[in-house]
MOPAC internal coordinates of N, CA, C and O (Angstrom, degrees):
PM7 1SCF
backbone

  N    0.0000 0     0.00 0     0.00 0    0    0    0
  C    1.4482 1     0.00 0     0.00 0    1    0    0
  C    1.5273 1   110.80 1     0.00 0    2    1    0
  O    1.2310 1   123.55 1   135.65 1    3    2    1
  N    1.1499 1   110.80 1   -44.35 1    3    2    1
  C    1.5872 1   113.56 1   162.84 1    5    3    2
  C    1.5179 1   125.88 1   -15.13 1    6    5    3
  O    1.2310 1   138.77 1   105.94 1    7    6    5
  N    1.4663 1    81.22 1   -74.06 1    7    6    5
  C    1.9036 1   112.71 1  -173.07 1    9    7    6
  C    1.1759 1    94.34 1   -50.11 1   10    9    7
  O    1.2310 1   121.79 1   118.30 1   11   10    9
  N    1.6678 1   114.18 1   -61.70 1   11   10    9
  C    1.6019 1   107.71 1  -177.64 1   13   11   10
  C    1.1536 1   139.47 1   -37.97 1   14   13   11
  O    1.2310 1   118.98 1   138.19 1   15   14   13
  N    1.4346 1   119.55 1   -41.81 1   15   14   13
  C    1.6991 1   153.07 1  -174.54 1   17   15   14
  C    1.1015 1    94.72 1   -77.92 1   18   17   15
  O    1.2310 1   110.73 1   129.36 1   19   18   17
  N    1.5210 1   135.04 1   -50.64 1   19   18   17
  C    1.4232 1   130.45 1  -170.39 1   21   19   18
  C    1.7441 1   107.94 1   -71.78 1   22   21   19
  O    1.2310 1   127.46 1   121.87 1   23   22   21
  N    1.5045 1   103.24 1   -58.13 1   23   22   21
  C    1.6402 1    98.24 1   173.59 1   25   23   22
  C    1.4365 1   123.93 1   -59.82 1   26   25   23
  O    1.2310 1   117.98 1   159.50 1   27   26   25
  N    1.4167 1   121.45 1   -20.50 1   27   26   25
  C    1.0267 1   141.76 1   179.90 1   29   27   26
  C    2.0542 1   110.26 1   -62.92 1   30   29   27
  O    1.2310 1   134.12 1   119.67 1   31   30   29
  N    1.2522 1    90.30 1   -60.33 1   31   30   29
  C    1.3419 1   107.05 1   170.42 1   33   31   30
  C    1.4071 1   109.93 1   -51.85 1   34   33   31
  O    1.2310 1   116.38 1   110.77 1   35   34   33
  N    1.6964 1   124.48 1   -69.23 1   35   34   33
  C    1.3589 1   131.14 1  -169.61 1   37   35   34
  C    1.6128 1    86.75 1   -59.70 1   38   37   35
  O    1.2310 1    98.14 1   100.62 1   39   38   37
  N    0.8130 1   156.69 1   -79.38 1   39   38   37
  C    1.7249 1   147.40 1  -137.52 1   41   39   38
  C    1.5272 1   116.56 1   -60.70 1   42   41   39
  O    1.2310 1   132.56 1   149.42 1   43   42   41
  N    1.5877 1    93.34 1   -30.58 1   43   42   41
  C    1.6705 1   107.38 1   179.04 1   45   43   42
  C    1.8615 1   103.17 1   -66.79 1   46   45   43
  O    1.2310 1   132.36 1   112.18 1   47   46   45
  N    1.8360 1    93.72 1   -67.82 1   47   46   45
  C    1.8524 1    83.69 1   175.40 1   49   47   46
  C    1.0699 1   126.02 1   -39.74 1   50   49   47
  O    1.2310 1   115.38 1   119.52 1   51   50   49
  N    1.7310 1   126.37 1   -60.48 1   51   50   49
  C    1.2079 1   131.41 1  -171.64 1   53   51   50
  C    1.8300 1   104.66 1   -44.29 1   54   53   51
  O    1.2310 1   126.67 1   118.97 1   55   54   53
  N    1.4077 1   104.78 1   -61.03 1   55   54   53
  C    1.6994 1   102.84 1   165.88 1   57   55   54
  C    1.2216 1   125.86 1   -25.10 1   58   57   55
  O    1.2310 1   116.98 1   128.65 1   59   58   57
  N    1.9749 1   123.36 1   -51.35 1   59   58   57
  C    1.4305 1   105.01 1  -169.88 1   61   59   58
  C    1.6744 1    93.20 1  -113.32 1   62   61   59
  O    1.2310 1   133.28 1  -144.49 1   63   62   61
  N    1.4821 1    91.94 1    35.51 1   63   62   61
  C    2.1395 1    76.88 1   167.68 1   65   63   62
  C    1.4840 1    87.20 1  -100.97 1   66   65   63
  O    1.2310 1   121.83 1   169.47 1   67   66   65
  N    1.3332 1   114.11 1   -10.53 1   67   66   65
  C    1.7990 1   108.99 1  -159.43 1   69   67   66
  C    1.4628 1    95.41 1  -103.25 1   70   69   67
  O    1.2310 1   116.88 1   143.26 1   71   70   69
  N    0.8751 1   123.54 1   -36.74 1   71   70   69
  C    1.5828 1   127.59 1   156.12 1   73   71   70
  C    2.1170 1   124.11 1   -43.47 1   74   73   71
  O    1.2310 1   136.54 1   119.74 1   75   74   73
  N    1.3776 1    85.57 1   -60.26 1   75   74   73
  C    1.9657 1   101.55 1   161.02 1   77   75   74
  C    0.9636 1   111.58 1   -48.41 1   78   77   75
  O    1.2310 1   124.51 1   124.57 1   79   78   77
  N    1.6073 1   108.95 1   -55.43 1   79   78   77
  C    1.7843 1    95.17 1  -177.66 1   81   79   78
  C    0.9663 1   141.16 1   -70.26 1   82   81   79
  O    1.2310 1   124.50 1   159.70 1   83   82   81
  N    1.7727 1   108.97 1   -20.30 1   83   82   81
  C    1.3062 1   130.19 1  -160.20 1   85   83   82
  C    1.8924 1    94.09 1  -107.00 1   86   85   83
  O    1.2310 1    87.46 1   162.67 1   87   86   85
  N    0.7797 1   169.46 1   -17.33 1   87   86   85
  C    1.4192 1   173.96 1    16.32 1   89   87   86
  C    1.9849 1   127.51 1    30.66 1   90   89   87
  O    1.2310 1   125.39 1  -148.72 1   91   90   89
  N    1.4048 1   107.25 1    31.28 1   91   90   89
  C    1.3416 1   111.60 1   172.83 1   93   91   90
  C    1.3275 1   118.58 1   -34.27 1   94   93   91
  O    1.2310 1   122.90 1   131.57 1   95   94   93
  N    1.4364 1   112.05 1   -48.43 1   95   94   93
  C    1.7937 1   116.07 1  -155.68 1   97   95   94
  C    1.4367 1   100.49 1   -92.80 1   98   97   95
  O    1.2310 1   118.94 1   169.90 1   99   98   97
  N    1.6263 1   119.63 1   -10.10 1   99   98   97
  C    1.2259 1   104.19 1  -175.62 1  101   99   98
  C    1.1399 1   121.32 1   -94.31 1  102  101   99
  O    1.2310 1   125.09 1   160.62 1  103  102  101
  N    1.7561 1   107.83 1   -19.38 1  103  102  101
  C    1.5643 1   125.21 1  -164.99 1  105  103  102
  C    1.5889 1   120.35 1   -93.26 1  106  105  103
  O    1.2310 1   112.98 1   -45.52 1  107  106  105
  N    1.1949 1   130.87 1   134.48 1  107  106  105
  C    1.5209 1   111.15 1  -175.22 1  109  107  106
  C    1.5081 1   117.79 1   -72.51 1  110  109  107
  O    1.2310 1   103.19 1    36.75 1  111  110  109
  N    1.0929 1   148.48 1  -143.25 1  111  110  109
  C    1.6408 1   153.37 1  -129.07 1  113  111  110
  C    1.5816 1   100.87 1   -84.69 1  114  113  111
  O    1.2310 1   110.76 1   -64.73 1  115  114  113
  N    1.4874 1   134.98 1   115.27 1  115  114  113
  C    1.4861 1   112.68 1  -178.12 1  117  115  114
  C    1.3591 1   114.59 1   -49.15 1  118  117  115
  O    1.2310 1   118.27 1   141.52 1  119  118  117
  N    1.0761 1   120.91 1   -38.48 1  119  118  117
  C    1.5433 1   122.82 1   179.53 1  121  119  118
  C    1.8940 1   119.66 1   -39.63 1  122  121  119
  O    1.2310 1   129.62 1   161.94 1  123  122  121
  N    1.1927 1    99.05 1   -18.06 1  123  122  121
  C    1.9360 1   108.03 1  -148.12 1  125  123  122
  C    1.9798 1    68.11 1   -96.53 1  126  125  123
  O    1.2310 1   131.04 1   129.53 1  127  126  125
  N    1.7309 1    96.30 1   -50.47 1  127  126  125
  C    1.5439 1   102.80 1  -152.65 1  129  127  126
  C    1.2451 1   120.35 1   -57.82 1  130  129  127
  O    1.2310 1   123.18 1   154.84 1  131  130  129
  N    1.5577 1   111.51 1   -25.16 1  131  130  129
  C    1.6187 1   120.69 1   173.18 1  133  131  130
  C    1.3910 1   106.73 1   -91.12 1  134  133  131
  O    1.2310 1   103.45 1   170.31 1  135  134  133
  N    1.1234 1   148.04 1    -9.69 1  135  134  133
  C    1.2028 1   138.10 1   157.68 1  137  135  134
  C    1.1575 1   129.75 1   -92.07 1  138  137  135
  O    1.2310 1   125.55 1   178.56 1  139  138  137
  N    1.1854 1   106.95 1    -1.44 1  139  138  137
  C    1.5758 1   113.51 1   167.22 1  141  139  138
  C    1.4873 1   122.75 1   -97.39 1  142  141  139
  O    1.2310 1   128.96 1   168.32 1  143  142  141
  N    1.2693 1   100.35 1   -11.68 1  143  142  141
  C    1.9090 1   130.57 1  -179.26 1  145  143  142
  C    1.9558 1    86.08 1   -84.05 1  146  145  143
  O    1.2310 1   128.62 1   113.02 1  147  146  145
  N    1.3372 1   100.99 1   -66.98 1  147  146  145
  C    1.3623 1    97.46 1  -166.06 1  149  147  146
  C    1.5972 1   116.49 1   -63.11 1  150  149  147
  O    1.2310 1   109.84 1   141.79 1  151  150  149
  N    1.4164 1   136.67 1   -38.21 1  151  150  149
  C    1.2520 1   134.39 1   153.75 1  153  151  150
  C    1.3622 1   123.96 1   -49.63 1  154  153  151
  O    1.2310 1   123.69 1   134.73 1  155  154  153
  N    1.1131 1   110.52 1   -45.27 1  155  154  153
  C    1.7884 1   112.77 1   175.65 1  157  155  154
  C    0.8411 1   107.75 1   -63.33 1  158  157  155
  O    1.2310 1   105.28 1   151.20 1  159  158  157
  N    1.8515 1   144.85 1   -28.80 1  159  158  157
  C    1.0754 1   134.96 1   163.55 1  161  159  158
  C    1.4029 1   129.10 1   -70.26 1  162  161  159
  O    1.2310 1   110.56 1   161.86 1  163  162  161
  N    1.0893 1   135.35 1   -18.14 1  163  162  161
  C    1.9196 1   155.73 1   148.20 1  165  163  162
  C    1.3964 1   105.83 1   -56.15 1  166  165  163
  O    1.2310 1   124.69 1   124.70 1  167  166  165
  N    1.3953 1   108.61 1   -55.30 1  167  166  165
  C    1.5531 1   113.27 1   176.81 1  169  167  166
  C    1.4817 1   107.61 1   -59.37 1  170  169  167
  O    1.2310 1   122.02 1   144.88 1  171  170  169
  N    0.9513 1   113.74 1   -35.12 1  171  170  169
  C    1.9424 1   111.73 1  -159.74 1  173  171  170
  C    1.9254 1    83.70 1   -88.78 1  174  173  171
  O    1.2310 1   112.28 1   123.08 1  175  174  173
  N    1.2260 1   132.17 1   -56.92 1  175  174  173
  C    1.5011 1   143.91 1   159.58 1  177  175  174
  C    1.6563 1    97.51 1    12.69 1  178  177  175
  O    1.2310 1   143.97 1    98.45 1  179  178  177
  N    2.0081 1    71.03 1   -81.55 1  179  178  177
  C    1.5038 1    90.76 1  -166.21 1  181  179  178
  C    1.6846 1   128.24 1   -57.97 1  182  181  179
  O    1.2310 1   138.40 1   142.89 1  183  182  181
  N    0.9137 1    81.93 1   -37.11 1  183  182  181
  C    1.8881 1    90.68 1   173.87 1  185  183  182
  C    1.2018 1   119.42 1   -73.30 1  186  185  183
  O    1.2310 1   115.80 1   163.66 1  187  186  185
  N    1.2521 1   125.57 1   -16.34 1  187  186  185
  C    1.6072 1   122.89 1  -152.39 1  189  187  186
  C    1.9984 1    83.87 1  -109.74 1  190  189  187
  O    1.2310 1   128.81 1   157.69 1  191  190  189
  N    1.4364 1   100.63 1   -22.31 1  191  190  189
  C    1.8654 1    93.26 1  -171.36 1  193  191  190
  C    1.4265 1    97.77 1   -82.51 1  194  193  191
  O    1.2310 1   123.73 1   142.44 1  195  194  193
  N    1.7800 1   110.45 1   -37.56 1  195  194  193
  C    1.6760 1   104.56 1  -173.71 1  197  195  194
  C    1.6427 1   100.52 1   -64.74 1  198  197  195
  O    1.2310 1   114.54 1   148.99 1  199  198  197
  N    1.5623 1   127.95 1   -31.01 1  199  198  197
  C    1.7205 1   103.44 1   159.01 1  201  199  198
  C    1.2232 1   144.14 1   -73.82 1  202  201  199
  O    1.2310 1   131.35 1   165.93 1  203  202  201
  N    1.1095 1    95.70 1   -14.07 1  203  202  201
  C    1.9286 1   110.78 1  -168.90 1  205  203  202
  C    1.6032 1   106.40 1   -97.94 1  206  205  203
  O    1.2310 1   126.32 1   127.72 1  207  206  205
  N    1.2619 1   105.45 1   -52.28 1  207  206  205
  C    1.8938 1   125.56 1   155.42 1  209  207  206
  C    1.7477 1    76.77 1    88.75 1  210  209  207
  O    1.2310 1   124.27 1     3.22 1  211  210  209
  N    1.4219 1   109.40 1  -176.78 1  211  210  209
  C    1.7049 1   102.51 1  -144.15 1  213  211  210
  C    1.2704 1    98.29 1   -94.51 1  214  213  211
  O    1.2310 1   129.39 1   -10.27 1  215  214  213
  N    1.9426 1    99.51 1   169.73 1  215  214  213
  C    1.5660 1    88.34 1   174.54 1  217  215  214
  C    2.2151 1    97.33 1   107.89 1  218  217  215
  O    1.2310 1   130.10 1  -179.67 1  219  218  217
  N    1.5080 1    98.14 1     0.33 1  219  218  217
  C    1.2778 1    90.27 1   179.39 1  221  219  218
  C    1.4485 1   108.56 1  -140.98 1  222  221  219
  O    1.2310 1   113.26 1  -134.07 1  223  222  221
  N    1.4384 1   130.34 1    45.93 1  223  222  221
  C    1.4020 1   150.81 1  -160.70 1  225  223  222
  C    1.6037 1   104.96 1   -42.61 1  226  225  223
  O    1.2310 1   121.00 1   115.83 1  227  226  225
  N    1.3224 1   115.69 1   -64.17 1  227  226  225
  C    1.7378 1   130.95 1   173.82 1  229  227  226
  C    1.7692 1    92.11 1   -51.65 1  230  229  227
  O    1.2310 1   105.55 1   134.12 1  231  230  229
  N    0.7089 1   144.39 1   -45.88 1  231  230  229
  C    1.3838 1   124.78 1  -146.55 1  233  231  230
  C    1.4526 1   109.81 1   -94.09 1  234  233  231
  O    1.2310 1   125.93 1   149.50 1  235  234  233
  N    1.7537 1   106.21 1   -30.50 1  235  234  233
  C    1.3114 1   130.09 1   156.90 1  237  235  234
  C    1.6077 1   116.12 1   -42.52 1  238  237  235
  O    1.2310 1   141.19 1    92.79 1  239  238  237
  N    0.9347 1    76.47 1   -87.21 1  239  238  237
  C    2.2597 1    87.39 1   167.16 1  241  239  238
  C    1.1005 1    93.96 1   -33.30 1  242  241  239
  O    1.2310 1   106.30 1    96.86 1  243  242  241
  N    1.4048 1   143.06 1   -83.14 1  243  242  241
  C    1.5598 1   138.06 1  -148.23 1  245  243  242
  C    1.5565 1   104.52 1   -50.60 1  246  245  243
  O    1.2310 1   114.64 1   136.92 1  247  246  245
  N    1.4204 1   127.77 1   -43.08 1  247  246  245
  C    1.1645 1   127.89 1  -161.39 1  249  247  246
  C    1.4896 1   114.20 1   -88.66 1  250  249  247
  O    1.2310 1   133.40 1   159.90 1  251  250  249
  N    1.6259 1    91.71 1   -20.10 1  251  250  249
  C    1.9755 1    88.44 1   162.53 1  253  251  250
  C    0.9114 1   117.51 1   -86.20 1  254  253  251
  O    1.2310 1   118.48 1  -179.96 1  255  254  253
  N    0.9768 1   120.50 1     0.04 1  255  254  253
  C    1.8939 1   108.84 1   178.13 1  257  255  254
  C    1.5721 1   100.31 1  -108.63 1  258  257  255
  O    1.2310 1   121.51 1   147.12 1  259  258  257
  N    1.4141 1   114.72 1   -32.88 1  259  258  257
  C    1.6906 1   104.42 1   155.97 1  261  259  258
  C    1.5197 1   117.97 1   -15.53 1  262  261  259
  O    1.2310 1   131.69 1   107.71 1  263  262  261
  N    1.0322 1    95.03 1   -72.29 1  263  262  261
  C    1.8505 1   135.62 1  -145.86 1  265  263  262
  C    1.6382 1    94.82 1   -77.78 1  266  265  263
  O    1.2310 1   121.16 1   147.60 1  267  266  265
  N    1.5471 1   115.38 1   -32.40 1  267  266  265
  C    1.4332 1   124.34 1  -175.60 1  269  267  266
  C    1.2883 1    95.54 1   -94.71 1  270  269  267
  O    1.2310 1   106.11 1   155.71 1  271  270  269
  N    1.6249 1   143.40 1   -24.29 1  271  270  269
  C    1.4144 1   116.40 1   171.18 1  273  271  270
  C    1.4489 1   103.65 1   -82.04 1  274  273  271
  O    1.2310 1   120.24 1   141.80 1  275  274  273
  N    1.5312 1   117.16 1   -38.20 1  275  274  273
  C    1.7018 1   100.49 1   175.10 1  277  275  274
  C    1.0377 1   111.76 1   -57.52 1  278  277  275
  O    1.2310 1    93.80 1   106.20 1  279  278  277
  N    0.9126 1   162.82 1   -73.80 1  279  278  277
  C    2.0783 1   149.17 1   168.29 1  281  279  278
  C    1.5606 1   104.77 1     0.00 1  282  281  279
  O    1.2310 1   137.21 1   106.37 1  283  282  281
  N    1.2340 1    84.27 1   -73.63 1  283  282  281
  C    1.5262 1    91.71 1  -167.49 1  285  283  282
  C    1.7121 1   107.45 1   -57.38 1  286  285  283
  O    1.2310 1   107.91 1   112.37 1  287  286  285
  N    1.0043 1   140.18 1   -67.63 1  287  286  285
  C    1.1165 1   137.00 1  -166.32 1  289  287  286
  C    1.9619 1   115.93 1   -44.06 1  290  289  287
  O    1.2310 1   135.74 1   148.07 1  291  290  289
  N    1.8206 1    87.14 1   -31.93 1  291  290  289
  C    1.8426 1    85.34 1   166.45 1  293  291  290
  C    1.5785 1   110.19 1   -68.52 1  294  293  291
  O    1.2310 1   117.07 1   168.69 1  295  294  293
  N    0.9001 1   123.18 1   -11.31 1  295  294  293
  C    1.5133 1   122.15 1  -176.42 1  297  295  294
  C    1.2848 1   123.37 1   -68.10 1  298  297  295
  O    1.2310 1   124.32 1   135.70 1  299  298  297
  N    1.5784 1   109.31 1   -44.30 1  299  298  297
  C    1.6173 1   143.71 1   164.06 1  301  299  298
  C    1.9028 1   103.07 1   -19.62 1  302  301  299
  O    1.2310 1   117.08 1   -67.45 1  303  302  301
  N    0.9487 1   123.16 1   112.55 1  303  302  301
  C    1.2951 1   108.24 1   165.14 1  305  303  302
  C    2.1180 1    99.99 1  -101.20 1  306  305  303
  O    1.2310 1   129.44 1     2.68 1  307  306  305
  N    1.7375 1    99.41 1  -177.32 1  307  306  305
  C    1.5665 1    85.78 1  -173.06 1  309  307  306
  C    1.3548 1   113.92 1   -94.82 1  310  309  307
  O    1.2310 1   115.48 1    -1.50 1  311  310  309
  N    1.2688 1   126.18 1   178.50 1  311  310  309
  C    1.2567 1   114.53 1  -156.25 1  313  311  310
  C    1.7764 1   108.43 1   -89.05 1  314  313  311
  O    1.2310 1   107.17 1   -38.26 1  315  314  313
  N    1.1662 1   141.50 1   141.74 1  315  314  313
  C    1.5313 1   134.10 1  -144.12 1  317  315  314
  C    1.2490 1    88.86 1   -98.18 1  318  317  315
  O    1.2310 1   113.62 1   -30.85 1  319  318  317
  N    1.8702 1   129.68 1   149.15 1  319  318  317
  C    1.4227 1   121.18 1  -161.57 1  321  319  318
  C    1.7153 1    89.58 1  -143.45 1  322  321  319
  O    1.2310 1   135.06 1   -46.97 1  323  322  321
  N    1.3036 1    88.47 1   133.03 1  323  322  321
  C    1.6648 1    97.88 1  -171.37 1  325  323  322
  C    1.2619 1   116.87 1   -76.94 1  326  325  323
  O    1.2310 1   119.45 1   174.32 1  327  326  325
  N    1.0442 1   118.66 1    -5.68 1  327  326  325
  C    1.5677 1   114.67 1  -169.48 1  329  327  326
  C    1.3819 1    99.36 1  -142.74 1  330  329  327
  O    1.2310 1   112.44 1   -70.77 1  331  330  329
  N    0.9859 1   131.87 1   109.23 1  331  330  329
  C    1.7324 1   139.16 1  -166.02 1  333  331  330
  C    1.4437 1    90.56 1   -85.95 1  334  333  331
  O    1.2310 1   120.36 1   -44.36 1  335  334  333
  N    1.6698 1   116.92 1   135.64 1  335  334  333
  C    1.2371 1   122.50 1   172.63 1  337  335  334
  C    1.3536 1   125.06 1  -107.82 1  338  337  335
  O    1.2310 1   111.98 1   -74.66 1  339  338  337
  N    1.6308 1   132.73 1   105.34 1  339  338  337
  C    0.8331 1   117.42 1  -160.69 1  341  339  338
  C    1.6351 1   115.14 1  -111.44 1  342  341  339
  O    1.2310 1   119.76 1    -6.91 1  343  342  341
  N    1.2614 1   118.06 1   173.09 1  343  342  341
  C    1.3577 1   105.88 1  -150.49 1  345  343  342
  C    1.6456 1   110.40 1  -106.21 1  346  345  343
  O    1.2310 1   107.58 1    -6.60 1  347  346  345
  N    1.0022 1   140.77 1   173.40 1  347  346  345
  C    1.6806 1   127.55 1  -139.34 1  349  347  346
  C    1.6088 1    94.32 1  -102.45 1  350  349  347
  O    1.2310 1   120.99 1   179.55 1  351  350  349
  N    1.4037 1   115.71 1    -0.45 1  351  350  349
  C    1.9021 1   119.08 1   168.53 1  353  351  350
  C    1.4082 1   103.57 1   -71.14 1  354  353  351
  O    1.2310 1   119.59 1   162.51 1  355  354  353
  N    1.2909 1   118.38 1   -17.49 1  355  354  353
  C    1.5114 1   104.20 1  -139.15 1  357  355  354
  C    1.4705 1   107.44 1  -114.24 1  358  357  355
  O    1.2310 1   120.10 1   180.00 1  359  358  357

């Protein structure tokens, strides 16, 4: 379970450093963004072993980083649009 939690953890960061980098302007503080990558991945860990129960390491991993892009993706704000389009009623 260790191993799990630990890889679990590293897959989540690596997730929202690659996320940070790739979406700066959309995401709030990197700090919030890597720890929320890295918890969502423990969190998703943990849940996916209390279903699978041990003995299923790959499937574990897959479901923390599930669980670590859904986090992250609530984080996403939308993208800000310079020219507001308005519609020919209005």
């Amino acid at each position: 379970m260790f191993l799990e939690a630990l890889g679990s953890a590293l897959l989540g960061f690596a997730l929202a450093w690659a996320a940070a980098h790739r979406l700066p302007d959309r995401l709030p503080v990197r700090v919030i963004v890597l720890a929320t990558g890295a918890l969502g991945g423990v969190f998703g860990a943990l849940v996916t072993h209390g279903a699978l129960g041990p003995g299923h390491f790959l499937a574990t991993l897959i479901g923390a980083v599930a669980v670590a892009a859904v986090l992250l993706s609530l984080l996403i704000r939308p993208a800000s649009r310079r020219r507001l389009r308005r519609s020919a009623a209005a």
